[in-house]
Structures are given as C-alpha cells and as structure tokens.
C-alpha positions as CSV (number, residue, x, y, z in Angstrom):
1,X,-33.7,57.7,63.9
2,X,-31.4,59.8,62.5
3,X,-30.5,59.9,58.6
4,X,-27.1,59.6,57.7
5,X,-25.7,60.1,54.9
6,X,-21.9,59.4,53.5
7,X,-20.7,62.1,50.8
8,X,-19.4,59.8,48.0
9,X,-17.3,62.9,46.6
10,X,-15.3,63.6,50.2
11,X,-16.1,60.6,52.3
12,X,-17.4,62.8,55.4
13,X,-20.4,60.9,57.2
14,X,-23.6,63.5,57.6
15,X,-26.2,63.2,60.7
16,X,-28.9,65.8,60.4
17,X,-26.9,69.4,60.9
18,X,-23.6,67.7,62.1
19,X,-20.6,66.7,59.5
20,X,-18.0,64.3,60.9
21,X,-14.6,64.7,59.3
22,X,-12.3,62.2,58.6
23,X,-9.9,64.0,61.5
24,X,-10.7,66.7,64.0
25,X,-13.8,67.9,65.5
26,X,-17.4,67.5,63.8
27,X,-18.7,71.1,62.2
28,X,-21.7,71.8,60.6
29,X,-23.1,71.7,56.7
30,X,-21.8,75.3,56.5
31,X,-17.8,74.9,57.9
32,X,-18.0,72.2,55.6
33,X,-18.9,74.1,52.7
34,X,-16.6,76.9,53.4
35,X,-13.6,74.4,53.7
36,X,-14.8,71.7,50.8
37,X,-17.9,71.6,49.1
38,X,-17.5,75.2,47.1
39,X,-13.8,74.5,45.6
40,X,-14.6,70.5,45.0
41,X,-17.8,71.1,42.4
42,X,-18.2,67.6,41.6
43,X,-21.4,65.9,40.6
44,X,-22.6,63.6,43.6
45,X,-22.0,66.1,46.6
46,X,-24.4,66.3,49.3
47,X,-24.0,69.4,50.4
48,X,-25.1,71.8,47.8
49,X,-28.6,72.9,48.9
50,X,-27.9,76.1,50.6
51,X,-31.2,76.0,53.0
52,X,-29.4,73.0,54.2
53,X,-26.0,74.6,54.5
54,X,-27.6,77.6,56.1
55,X,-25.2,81.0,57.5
56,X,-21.5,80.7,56.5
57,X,-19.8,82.5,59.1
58,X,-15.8,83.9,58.8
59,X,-14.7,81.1,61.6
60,X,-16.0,78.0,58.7
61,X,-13.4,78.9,56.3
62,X,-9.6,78.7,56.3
63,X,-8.7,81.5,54.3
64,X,-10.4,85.2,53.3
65,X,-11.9,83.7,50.2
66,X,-15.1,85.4,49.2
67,X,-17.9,82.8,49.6
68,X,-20.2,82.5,46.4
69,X,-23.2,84.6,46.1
70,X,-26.2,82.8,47.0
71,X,-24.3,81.0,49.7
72,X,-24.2,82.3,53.3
C-alpha cells in the first residue's frame, strides 16, 4: 500500500518518489523542489528533507537559478 500524502502548502498529491501536479506530467520530489518547494518556504511543506528530494538535476528547474547548498 502505498502512502500518499497531499502537500497542504501547494496542493500536489505525493506517492512514494512520484509528485502529481495539479496539470502536466508527474515528476519526482526533486523537479518539484526545483520548480516550488525552494522559492515557497512555508511551514507545512512536505518536501523539505533533502534525502527524500534526492539529485536535483538542470532539466527539474525552469530557470538557471542556483539551487541552495545542501540541496542536490
């Protein structure tokens, strides 16, 4: 049984290592990172462990912005 979880900060749905977006395809913990997690910073999010997030790779972001240290 898998364990999903629904972030209550940006509404995506969570099932193990695959993110479901509101629109588009699914990514990983990472892509979402990249594109949400490090700009929203808000208490609740449940995608802050960076073991979890694991590699952030150039492909997860939308833009050149440096990701944080400690993170990918």
């Amino acid at each position: 049984m898998n364990n999903i979880q629904t972030c209550p900060v940006c509404g995506v749905t969570v099932s193990g290592s695959v993110v479901r977006f509101s629109n588009g395809s699914s990514g990983s913990p990472a892509r979402l990172f990249a594109r949400v997690c490090q700009y929203a910073k808000k208490t609740g999010c449940i995608n802050t462990d960076p073991e979890k997030i694991g590699e952030i790779k150039a492909e997860d972001a939308y833009g050149t912005d440096p990701m944080p240290k400690g993170i990918g």
